[in-house]
Residue frames relative to the residue before (quaternion, step in Angstrom):
aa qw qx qy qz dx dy dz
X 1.0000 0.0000 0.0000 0.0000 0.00 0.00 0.00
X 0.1878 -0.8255 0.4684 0.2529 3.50 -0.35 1.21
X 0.1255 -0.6621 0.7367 0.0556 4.38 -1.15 0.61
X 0.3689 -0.5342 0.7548 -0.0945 2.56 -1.77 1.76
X 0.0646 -0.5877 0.7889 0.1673 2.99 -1.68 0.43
X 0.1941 0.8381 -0.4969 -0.1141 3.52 -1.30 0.38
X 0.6233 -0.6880 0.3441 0.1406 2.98 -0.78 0.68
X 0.0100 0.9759 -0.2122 0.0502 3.87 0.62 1.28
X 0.6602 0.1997 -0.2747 0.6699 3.80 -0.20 0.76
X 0.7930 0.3134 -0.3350 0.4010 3.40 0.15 0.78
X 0.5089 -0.7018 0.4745 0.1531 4.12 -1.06 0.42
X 0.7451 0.1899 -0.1520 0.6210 3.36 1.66 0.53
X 0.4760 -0.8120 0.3029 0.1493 3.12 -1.05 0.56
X 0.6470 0.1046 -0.4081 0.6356 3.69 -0.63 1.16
X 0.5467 0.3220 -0.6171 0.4654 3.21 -0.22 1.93
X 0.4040 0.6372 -0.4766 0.4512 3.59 -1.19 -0.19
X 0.1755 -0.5904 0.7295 0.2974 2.49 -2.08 -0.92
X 0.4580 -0.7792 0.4060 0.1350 3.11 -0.81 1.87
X 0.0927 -0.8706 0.4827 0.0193 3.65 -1.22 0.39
X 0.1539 -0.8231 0.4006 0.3720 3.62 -0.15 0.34
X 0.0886 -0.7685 0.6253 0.1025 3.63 -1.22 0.39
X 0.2684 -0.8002 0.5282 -0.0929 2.72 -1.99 1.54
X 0.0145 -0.7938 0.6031 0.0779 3.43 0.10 0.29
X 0.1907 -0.7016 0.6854 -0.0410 3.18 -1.23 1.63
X 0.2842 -0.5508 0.7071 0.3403 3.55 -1.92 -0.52
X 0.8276 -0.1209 -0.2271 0.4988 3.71 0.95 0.25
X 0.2683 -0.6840 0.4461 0.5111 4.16 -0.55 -0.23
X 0.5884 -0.5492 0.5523 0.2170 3.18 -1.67 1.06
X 0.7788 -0.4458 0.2651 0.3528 3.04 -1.18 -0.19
X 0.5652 -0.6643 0.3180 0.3717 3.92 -0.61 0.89
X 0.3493 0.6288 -0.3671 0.5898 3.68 1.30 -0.29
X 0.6936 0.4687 -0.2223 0.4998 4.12 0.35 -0.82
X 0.7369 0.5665 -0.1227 0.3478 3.23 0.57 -1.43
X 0.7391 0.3703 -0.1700 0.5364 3.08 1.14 -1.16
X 0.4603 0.5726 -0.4654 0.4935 3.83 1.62 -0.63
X 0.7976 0.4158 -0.2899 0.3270 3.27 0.12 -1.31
X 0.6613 0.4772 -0.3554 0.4568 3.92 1.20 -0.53
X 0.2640 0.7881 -0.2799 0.4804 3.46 1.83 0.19
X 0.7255 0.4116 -0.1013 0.5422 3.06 0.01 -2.09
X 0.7838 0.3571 -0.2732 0.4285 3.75 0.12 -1.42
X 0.2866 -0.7758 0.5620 0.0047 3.96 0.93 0.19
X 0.5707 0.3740 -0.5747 0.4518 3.91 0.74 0.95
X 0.8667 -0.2522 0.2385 0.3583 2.78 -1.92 0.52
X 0.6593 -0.1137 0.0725 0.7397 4.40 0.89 -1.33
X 0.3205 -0.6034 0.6939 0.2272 2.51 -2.18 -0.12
X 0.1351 0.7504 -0.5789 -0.2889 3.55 0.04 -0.65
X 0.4840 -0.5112 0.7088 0.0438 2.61 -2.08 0.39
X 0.1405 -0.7639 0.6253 -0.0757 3.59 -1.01 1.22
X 0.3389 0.5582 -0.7545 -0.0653 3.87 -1.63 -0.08
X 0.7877 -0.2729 0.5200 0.1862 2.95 -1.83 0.08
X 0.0506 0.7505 -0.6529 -0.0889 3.75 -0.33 0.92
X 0.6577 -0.5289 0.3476 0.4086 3.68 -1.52 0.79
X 0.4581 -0.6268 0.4673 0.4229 4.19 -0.75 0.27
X 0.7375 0.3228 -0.4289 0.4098 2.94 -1.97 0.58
X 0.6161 0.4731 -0.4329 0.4574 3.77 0.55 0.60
X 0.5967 -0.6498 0.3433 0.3223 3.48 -0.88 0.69
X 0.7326 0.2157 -0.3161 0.5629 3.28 1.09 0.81
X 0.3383 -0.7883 0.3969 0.3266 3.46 -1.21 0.37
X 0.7664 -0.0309 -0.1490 0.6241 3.78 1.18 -0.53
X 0.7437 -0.4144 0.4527 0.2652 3.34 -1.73 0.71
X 0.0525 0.8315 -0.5494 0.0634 3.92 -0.69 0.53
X 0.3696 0.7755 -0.5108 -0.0316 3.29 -0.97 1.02
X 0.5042 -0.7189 0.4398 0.1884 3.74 -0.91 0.09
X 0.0816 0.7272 -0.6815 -0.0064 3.37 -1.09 0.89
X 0.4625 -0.6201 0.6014 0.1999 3.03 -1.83 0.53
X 0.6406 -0.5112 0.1952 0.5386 3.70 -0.35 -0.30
X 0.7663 0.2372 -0.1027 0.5882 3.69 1.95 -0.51
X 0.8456 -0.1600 -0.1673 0.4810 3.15 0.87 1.22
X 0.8158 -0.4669 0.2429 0.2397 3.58 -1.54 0.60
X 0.1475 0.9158 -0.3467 -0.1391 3.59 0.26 0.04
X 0.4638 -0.7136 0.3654 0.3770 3.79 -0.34 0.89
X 0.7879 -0.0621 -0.0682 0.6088 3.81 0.46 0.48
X 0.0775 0.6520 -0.7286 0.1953 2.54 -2.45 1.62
X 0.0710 -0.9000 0.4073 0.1378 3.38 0.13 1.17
X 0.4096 0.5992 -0.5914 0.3513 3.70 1.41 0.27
X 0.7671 0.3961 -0.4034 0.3032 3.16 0.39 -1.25
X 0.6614 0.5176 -0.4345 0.3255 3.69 0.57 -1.07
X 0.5047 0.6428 -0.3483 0.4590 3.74 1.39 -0.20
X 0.4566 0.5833 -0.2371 0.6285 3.78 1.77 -1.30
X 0.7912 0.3097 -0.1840 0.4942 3.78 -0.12 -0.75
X 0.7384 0.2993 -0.4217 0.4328 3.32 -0.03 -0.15
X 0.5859 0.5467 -0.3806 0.4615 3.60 1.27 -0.44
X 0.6152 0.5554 -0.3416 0.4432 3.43 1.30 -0.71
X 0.3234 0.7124 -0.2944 0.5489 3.66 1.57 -0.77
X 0.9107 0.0642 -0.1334 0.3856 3.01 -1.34 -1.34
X 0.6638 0.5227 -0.3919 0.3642 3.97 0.54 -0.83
X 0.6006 0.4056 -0.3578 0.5888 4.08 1.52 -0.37
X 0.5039 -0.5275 0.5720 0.3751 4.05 0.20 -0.42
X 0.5038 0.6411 -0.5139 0.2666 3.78 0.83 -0.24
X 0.8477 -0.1419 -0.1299 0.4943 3.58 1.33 0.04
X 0.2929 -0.8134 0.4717 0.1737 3.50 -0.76 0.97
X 0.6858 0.5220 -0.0996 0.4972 3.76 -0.75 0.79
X 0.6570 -0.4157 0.4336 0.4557 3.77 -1.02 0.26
X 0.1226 0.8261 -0.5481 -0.0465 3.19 -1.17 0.67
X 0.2354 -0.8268 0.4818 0.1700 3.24 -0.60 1.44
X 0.5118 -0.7032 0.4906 0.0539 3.42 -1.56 1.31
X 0.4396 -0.7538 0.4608 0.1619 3.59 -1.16 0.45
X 0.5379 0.6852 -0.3869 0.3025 3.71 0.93 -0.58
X 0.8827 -0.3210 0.2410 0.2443 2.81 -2.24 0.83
X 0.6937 0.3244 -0.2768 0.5805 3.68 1.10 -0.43
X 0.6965 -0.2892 0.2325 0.6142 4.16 0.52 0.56
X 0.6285 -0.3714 0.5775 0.3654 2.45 -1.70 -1.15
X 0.0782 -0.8693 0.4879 -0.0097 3.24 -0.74 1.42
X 0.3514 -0.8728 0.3231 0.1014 3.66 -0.48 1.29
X 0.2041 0.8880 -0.4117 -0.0166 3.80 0.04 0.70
X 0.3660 -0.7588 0.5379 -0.0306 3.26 -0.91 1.59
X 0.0161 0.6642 -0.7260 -0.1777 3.27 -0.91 0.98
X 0.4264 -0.6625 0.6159 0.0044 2.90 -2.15 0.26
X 0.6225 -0.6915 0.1571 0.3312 3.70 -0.65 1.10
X 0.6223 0.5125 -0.3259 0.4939 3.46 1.51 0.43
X 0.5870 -0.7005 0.2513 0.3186 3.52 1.55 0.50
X 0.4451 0.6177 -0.4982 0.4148 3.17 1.36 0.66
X 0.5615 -0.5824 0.5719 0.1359 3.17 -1.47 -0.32
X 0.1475 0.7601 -0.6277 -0.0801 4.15 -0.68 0.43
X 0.3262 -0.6149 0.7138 0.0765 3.53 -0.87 1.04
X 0.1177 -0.7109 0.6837 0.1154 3.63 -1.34 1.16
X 0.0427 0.7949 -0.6048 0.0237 3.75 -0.26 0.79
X 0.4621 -0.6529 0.5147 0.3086 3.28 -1.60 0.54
X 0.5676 -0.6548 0.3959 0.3038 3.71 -0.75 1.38
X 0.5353 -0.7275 0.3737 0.2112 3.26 -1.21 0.46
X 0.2297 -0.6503 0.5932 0.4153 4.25 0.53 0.11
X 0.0798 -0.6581 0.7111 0.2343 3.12 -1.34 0.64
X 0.2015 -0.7263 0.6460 0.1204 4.07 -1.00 0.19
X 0.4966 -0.6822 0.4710 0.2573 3.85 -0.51 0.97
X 0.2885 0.8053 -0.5106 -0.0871 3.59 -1.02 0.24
X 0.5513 -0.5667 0.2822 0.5433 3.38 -1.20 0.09
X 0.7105 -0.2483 0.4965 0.4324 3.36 -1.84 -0.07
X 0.3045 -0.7530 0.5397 0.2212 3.21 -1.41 0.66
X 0.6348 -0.5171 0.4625 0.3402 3.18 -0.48 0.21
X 0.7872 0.2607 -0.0286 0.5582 3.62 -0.55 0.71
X 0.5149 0.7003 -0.3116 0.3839 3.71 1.09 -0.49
X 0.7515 0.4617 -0.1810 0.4352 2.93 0.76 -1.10
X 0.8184 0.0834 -0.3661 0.4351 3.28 0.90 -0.20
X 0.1234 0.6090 -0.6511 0.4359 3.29 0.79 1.18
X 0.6978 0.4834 -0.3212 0.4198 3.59 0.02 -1.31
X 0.1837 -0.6289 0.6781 0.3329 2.96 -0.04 -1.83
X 0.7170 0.2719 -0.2794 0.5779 3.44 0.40 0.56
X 0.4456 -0.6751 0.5350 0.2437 3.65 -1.57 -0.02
X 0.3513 -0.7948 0.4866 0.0906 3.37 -0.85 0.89
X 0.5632 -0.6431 0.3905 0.3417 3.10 -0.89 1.49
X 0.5459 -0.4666 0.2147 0.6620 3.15 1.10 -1.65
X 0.7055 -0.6262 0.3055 0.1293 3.10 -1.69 0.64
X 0.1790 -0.8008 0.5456 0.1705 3.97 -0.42 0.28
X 0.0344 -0.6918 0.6754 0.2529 3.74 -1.37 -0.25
X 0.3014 -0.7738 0.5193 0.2018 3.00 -0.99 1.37
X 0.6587 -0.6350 0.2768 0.2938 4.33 1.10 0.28
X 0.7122 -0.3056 0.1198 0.6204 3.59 -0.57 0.11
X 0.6543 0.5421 -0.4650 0.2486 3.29 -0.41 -1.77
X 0.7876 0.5725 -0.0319 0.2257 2.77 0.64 -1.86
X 0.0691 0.9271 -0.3291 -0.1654 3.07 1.17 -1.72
X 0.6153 0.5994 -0.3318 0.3899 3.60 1.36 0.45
X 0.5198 -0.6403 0.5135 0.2369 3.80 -1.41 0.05
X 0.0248 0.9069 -0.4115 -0.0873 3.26 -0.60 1.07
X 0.2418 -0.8060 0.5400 -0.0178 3.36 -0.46 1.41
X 0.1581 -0.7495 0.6404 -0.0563 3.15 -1.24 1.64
X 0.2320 -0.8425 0.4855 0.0262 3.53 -0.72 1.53
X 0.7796 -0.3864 0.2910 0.3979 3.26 -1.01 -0.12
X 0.8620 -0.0630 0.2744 0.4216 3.26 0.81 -1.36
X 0.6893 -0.5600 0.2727 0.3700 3.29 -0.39 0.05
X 0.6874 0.5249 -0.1719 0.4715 3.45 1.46 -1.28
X 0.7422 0.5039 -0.1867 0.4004 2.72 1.56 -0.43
X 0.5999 0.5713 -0.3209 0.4591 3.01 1.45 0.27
X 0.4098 0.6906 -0.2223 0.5529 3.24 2.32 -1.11
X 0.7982 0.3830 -0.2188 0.4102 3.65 0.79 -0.84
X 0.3086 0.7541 -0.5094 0.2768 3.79 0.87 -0.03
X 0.2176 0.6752 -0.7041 -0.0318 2.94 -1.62 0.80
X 0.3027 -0.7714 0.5390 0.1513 3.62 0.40 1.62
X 0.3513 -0.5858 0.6749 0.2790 2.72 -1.91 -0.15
X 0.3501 -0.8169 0.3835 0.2508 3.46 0.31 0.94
X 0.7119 0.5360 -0.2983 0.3419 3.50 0.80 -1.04
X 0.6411 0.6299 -0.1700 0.4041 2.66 1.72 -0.87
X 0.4691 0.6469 -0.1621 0.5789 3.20 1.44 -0.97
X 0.7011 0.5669 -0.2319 0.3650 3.69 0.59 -0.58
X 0.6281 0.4447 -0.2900 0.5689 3.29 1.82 -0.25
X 0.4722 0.6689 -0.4096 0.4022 3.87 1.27 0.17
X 0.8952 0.0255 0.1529 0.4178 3.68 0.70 -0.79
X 0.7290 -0.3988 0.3705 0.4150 3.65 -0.99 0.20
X 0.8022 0.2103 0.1080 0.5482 3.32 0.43 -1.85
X 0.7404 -0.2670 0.3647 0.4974 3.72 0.25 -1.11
X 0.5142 -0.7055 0.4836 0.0634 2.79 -1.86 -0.06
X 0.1533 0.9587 -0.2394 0.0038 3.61 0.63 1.04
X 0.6432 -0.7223 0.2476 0.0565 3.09 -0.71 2.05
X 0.2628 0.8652 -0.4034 0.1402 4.04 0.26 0.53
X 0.0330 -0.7973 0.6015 0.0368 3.01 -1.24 0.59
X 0.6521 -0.2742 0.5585 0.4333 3.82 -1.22 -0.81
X 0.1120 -0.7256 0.6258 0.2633 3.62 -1.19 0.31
X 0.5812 -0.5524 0.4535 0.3890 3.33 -0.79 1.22
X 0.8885 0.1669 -0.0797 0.4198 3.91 0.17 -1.19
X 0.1280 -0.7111 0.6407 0.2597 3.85 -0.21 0.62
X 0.5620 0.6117 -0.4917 0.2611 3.29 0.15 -0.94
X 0.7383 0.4403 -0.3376 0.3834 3.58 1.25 -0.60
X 0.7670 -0.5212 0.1700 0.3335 3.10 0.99 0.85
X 0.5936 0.2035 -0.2362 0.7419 3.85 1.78 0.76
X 0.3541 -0.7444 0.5418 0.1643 2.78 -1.66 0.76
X 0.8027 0.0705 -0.0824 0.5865 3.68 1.39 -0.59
X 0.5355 -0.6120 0.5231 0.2553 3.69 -1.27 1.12
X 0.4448 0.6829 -0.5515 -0.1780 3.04 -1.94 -0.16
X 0.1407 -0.7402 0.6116 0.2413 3.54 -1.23 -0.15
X 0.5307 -0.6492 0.5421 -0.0545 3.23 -1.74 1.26
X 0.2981 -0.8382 0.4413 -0.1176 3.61 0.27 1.58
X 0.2054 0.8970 -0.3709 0.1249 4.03 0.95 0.38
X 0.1023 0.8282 -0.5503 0.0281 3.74 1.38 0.97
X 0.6609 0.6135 -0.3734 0.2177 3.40 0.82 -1.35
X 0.7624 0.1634 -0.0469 0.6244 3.66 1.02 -1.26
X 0.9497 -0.2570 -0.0070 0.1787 3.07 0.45 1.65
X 0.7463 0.2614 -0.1099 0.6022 3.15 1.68 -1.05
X 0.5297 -0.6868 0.4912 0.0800 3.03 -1.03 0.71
X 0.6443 -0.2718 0.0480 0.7132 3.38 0.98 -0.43
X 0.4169 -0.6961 0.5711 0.1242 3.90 -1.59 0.73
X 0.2944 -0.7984 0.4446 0.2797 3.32 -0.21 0.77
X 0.7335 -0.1009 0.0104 0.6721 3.70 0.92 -0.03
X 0.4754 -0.7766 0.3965 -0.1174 3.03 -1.36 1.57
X 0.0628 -0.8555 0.5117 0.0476 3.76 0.76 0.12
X 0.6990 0.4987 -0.1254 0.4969 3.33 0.61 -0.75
X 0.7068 0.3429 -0.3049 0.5384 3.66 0.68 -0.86
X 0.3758 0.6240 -0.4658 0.5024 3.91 1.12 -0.16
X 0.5685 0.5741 -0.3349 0.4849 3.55 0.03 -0.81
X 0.7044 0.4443 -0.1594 0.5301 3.69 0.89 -1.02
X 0.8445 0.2569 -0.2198 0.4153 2.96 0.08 -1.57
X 0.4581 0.5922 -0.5978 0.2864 4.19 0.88 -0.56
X 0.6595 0.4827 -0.4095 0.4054 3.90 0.51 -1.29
X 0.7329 0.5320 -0.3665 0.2133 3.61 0.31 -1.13
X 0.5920 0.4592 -0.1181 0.6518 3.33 1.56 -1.40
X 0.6800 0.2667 -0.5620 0.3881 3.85 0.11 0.24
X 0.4930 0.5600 -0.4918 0.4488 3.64 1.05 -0.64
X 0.7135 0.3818 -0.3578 0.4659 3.87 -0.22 -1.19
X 0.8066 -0.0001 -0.1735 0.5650 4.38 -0.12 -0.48
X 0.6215 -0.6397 0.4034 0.2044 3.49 -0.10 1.34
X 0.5927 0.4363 -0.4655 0.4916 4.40 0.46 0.64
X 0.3805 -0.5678 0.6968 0.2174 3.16 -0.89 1.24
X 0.8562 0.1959 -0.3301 0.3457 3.83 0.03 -0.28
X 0.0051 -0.7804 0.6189 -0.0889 3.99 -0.86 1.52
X 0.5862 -0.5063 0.6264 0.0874 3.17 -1.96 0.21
X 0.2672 0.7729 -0.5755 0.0014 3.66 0.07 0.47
X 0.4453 -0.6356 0.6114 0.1544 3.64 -1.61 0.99
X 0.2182 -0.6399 0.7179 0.1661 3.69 -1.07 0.91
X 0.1140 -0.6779 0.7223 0.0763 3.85 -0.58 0.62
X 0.1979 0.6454 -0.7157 0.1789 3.39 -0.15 1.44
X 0.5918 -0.4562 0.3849 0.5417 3.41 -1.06 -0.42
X 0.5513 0.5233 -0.3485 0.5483 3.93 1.13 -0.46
X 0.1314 -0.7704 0.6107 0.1274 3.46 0.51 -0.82
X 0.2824 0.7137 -0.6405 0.0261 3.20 -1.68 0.66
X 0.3578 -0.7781 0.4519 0.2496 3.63 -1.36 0.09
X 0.0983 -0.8842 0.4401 0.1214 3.67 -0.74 0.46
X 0.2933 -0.7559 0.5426 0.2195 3.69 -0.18 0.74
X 0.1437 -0.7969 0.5818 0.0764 3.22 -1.27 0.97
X 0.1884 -0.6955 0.6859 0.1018 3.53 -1.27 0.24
X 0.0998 0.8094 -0.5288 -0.2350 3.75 -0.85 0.60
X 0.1724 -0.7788 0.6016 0.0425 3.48 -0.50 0.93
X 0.8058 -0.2693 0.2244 0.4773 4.04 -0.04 1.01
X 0.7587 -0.0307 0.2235 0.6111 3.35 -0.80 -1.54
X 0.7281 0.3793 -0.3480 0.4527 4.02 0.67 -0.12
X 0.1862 -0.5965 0.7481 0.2232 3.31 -1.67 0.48
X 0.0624 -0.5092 0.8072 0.2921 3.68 -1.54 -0.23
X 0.1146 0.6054 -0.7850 -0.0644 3.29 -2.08 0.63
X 0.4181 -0.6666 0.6083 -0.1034 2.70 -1.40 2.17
X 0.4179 0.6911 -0.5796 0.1088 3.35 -1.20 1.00
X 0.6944 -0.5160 0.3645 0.3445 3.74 -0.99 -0.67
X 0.0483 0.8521 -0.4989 -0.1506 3.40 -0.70 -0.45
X 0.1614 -0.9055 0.3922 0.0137 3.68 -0.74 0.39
X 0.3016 -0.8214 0.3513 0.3330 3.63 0.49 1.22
X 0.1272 0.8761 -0.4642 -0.0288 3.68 -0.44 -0.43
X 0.7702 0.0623 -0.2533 0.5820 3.01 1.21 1.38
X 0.2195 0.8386 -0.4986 0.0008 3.46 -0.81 0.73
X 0.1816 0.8111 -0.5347 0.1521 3.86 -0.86 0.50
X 0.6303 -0.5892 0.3336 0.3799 3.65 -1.15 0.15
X 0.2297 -0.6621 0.6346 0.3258 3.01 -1.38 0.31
X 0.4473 -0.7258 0.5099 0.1145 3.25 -0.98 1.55
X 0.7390 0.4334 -0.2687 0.4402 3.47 0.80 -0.64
């Protein structure tokens, strides 16, 4: 069974946020899946097969963390389709199966990537209690981004101040479904983004994500409402770091980026 590692929202390697990818002809049992996203100890794996033609999708997609399945991740589905088009195993848009529809990803003649996802509702709320010093910092104020999703947004002060976090992670784990994501304004467009964050994921496993596909979905609405362009640039200020282009389009986001394999070999077991 051949396993990719790859290396996602970003155009070089050890940055991003790595993922393994598989390509199967069917998925074994979920007991497997989750051993094997175990062993590979990044943030997802996905998992891929081939779905028969004429159906409104072409292969089957899903995602684990190292301790359990999750119903959307847009590094990895970025990881897979890059695995796709760079093997020949498919040529062209390809439209996914997974727990959140069918998700559609197009590369394009400069070697990026666009992920069509379904946008996130944000709904205002208050500050939790206790949040803040979970965080370590104070929130401007706070958002829920709903099921799909399942996470807390927190608007800070500022950029540096989001650069400077050191949660308490367990703590953080009593805020939300999934996690807790950290944002601000970027002090400098000129450097090429317009809004920060970082991505808090005690609940299913991760502590912090080095680049977020999924929380986009969230943050594109929040930041086009506040500087009025439905199209932005947002910076993950992990230590990996990475960037994600948005597009809002109603109920859709597109996030546009890169990806880079940088390992690849069998799994023997």
């Amino acid at each position: 069974m051949r396993i990719r590692i790859v290396d996602a929202f970003t155009d070089r390697p050890f940055a991003g946020n790595p993922a393994g990818v598989l390509l199967l002809d069917a998925f074994p049992d979920d007991n497997r899946l989750q051993n094997v996203a175990l062993e590979v100890n990044h943030a997802e794996t996905a998992f891929a097969h081939p779905l028969p033609s004429g159906g409104e999708a072409d292969w089957a997609l899903r995602w684990f963390t190292p301790v359990t399945e999750v119903d959307m991740c847009g590094h990895a589905t970025l990881a897979t389709a890059h695995v796709l088009h760079t093997t020949g195993a498919h040529v062209g848009a390809v439209r996914f199966a997974t727990r959140s529809g069918v998700l559609i990803a197009t590369p394009a003649e400069d070697g990026s990537i666009t992920l069509d996802f379904p946008t996130a509702p944000l709904t205002p709320a208050e500050v939790p209690d206790g949040v803040a010093e979970a965080l370590g910092a104070v929130p401007l104020a706070a958002f829920d981004t709903g099921p799909r999703v399942g996470d807390l947004v927190l608007e800070l002060a500022d950029e540096k101040t989001v650069h400077a976090l050191r949660p308490d992670h367990k703590a953080l784990a009593a805020y939300s479904r999934r996690g807790v994501i950290a944002t601000a304004r970027a002090e400098n467009p000129a450097l090429g983004y317009d809004f920060v964050s970082r991505c808090f994921f005690p609940n299913v496993g991760i502590d912090e994500d080095p680049v977020t596909g999924s929380a986009h979905t969230a943050l594109a609405p929040h930041w086009a409402a506040r500087l009025g362009r439905t199209t932005l640039t947002g910076l993950q200020a992990s230590p990996r770091s990475g960037r994600v282009r948005t597009e809002l389009r109603g109920d859709r986001t597109l996030l546009t980026g890169r990806a880079v394999t940088v390992i690849e070999g069998d799994l023997l077991a």
